[in-house]
C-alpha positions as CSV (number, residue, x, y, z in Angstrom):
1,X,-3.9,-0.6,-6.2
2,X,-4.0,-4.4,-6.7
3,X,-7.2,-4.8,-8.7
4,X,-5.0,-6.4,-11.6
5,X,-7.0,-9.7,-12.1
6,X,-10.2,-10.6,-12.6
7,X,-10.1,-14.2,-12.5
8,X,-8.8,-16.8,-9.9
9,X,-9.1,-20.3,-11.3
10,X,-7.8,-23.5,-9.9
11,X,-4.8,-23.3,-12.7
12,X,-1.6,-21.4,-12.5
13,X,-2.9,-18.0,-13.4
14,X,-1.6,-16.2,-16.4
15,X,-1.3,-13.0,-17.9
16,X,-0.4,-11.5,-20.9
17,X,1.7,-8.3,-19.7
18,X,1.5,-6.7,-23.3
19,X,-1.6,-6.0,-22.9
20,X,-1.6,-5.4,-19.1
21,X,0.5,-2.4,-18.6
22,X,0.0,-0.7,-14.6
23,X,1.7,1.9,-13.0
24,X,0.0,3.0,-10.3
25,X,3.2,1.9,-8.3
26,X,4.6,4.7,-9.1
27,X,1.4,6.7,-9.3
28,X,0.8,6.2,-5.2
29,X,4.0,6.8,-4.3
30,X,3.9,10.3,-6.0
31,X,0.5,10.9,-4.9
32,X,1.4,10.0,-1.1
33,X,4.3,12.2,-1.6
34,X,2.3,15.2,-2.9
35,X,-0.5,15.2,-0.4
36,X,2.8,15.1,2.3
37,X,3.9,18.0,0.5
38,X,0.7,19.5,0.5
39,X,0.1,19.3,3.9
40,X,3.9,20.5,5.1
41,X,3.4,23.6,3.2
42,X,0.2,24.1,4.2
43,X,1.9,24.3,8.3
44,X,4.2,26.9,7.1
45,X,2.0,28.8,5.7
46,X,0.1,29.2,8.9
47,X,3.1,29.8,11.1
48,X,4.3,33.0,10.2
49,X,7.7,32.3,11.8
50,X,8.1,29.4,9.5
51,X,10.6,30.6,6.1
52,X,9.2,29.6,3.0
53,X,12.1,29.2,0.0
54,X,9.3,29.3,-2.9
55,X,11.5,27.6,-5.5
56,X,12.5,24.1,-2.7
57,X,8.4,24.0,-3.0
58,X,8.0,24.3,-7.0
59,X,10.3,21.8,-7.9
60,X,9.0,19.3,-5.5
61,X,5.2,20.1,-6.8
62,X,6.4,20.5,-10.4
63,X,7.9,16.7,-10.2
64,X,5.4,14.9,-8.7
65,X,2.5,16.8,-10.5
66,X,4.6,16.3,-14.0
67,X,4.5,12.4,-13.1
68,X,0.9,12.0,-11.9
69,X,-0.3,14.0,-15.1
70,X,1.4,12.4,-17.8
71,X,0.5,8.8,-15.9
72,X,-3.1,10.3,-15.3
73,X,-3.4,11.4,-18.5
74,X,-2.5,8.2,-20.0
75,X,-4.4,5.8,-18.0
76,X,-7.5,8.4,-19.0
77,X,-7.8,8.7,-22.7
78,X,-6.5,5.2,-23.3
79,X,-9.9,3.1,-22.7
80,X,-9.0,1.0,-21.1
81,X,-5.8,1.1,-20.3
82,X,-5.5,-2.5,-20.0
83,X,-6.5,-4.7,-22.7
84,X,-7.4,-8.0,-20.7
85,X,-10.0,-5.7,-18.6
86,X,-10.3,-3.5,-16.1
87,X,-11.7,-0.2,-17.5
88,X,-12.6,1.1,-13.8
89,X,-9.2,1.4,-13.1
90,X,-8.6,4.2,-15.4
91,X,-11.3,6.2,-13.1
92,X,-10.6,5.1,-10.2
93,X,-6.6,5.8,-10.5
94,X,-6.5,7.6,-13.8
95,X,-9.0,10.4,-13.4
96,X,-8.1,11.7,-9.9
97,X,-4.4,11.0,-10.3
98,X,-4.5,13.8,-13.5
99,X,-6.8,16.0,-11.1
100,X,-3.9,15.8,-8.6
101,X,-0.9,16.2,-10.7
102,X,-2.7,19.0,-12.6
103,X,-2.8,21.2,-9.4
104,X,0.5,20.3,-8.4
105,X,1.6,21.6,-11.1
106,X,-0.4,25.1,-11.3
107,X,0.8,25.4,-7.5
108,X,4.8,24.3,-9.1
109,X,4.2,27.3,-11.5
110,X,2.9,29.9,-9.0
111,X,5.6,29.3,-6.7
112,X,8.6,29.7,-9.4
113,X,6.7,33.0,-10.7
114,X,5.7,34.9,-7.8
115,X,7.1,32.3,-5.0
116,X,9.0,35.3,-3.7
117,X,5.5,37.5,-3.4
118,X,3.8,34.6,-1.1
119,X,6.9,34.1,1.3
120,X,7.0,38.1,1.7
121,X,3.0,38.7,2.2
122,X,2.4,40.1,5.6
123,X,-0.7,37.5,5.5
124,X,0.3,34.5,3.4
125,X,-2.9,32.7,4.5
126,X,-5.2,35.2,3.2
127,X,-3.2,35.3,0.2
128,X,-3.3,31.6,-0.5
129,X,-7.2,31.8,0.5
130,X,-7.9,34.4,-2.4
131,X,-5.7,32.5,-5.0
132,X,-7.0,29.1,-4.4
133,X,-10.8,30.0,-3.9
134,X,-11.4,29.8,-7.5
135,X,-10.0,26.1,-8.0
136,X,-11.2,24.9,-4.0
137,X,-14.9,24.2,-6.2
138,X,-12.8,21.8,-8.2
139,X,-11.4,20.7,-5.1
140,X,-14.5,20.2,-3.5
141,X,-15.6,18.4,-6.7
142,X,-13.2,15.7,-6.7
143,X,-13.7,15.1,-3.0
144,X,-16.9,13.9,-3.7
145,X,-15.2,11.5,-6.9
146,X,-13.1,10.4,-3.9
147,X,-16.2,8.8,-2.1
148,X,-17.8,7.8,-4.9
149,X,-14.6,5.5,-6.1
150,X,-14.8,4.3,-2.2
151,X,-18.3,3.4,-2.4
152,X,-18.1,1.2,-5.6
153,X,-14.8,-0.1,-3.9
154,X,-16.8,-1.4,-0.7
155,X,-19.8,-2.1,-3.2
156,X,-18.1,-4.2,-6.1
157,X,-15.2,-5.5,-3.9
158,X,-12.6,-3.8,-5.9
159,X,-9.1,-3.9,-5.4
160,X,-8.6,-7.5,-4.6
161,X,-5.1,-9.3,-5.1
162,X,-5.3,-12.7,-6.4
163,X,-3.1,-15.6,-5.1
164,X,-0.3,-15.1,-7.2
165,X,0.9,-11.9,-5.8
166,X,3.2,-11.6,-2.8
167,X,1.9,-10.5,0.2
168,X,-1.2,-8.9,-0.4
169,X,-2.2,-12.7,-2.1
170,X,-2.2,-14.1,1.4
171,X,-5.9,-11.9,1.4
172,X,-6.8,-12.9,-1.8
173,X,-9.8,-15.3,0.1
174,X,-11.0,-11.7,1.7
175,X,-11.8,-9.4,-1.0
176,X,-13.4,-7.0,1.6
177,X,-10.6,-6.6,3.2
178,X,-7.8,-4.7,0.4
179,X,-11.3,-3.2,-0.6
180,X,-11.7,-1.7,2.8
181,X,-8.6,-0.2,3.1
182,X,-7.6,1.1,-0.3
183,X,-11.9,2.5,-0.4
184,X,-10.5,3.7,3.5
185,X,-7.7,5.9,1.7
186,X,-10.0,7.5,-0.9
187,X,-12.5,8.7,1.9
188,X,-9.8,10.4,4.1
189,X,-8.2,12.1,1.1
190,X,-12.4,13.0,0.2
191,X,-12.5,14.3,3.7
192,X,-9.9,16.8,3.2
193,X,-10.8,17.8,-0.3
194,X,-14.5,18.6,0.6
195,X,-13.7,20.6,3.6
196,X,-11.1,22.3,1.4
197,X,-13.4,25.3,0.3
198,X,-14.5,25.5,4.0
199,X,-10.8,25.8,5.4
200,X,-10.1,29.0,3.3
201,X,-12.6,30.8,4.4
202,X,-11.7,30.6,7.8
203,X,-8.2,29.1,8.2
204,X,-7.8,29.0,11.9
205,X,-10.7,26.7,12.9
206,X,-10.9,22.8,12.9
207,X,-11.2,21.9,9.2
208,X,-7.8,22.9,8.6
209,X,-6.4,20.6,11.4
210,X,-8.8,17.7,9.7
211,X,-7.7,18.3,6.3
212,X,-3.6,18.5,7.6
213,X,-4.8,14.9,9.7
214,X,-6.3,13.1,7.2
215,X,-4.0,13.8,4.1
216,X,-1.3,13.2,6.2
217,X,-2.0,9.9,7.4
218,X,-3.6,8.8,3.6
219,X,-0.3,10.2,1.8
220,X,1.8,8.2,4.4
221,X,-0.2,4.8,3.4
222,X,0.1,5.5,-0.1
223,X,3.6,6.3,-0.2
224,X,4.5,3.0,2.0
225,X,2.0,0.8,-0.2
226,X,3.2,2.3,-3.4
227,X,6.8,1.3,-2.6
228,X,5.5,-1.6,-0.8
229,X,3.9,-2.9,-4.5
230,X,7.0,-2.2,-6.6
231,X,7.8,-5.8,-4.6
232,X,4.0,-7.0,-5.0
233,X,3.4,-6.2,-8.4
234,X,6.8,-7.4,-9.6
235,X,6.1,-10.6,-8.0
236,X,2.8,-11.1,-9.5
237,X,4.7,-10.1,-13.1
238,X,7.0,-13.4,-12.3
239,X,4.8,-15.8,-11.2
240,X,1.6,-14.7,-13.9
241,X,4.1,-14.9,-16.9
């Protein structure tokens, strides 16, 4: 999330923001919230005691996939986003942050239509299994993405702060490590996404525990280092202008 600069020279780095604009603050918090949410309806779903109120689940989908969609969609047909570089960054956070948001909202739609159908199925996993077959390829698709971004992350040493910013700047003489742990987040959400097919087929063994695992922890991180970078990034705005 903190790939912003390119260059780390002796001088007071700085940057002209006009032609730098990021959000992916806000970007990982919503995504961290939405693979949460993801994952939370997913347990009800499978405990049939569980009640489901359809339209608590749509608007929480329909926001967070209406905010990673229009971001997404920016940050992808604007090449590149930021005009002082960085035209991997509107794959790496552009691309699968429209994928995401896109879903949400095709889940935020279903559940305010025919919400009411899904909480009173006798089998609401075998519903949700036949409804979301279709899309899991897409799934399944962006799973792999998901490694791919990790592997030019470990490969390039993407994602580095430089010393200007707070916090995450105290790192800026390890680019391995933010590289590591951001590349860390994309294969644990790449996990979940390629066994996503698999887990619909049969619901009750161990994939579905991974995928609930694994998108759970990576949507806590990104949440947390979202936030954490509204301070980071602001910071870096301060002392780079």
């Amino acid at each position: 999330m903190n790939d912003l600069i390119l260059v780390m020279a002796e001088a007071d780095l700085k940057i002209d923001w006009t032609k730098m604009p990021t959000y992916n603050t806000i970007m990982a918090v919503a995504a961290g919230a939405g693979l949460l949410l993801v994952v939370g309806l997913g347990r009800r779903l499978l405990n049939p005691r569980e009640r489901l109120e359809p339209a608590g689940w749509a608007l929480a989908f329909g926001t967070l996939g209406a905010l990673l969609a229009a971001t997404g969609l920016h940050m992808t047909l604007t090449w590149p986003l930021a005009g002082q570089g960085f035209p991997f960054d509107n794959i790496i956070f552009g691309e699968p942050a429209l994928a995401f948001g896109a879903m949400l909202l095709a889940a935020a739609l279903f559940l305010w239509k025919r919400g009411d159908t899904l909480a009173a199925a006798p089998d609401r996993v075998a519903l949700v299994a036949r409804l979301a077959g279709p899309l899991s390829i897409f799934v399944f698709g962006m799973g792999l993405a998901c490694f791919g971004i990790a592997a030019a992350g470990w490969t390039y040493q993407l994602f580095a702060a430089p010393p200007e910013e707070p916090i995450s700047g105290e790192f800026a003489e390890y680019p391995w490590l933010e590289a590591s742990f951001i590349s860390g987040l994309y294969v644990l959400v790449g996990i979940g996404a390629v066994l996503f097919p698999f887990a619909l087929r049969r619901p009750e063994n161990w994939t579905t525990k991974v995928i609930g695992i694994v998108w759970a922890i990576a949507g806590i991180v990104f949440l947390l280092f979202g936030a954490l970078n509204y301070f980071t990034h602001i910071g870096l705005i301060i002392n780079t202008s």
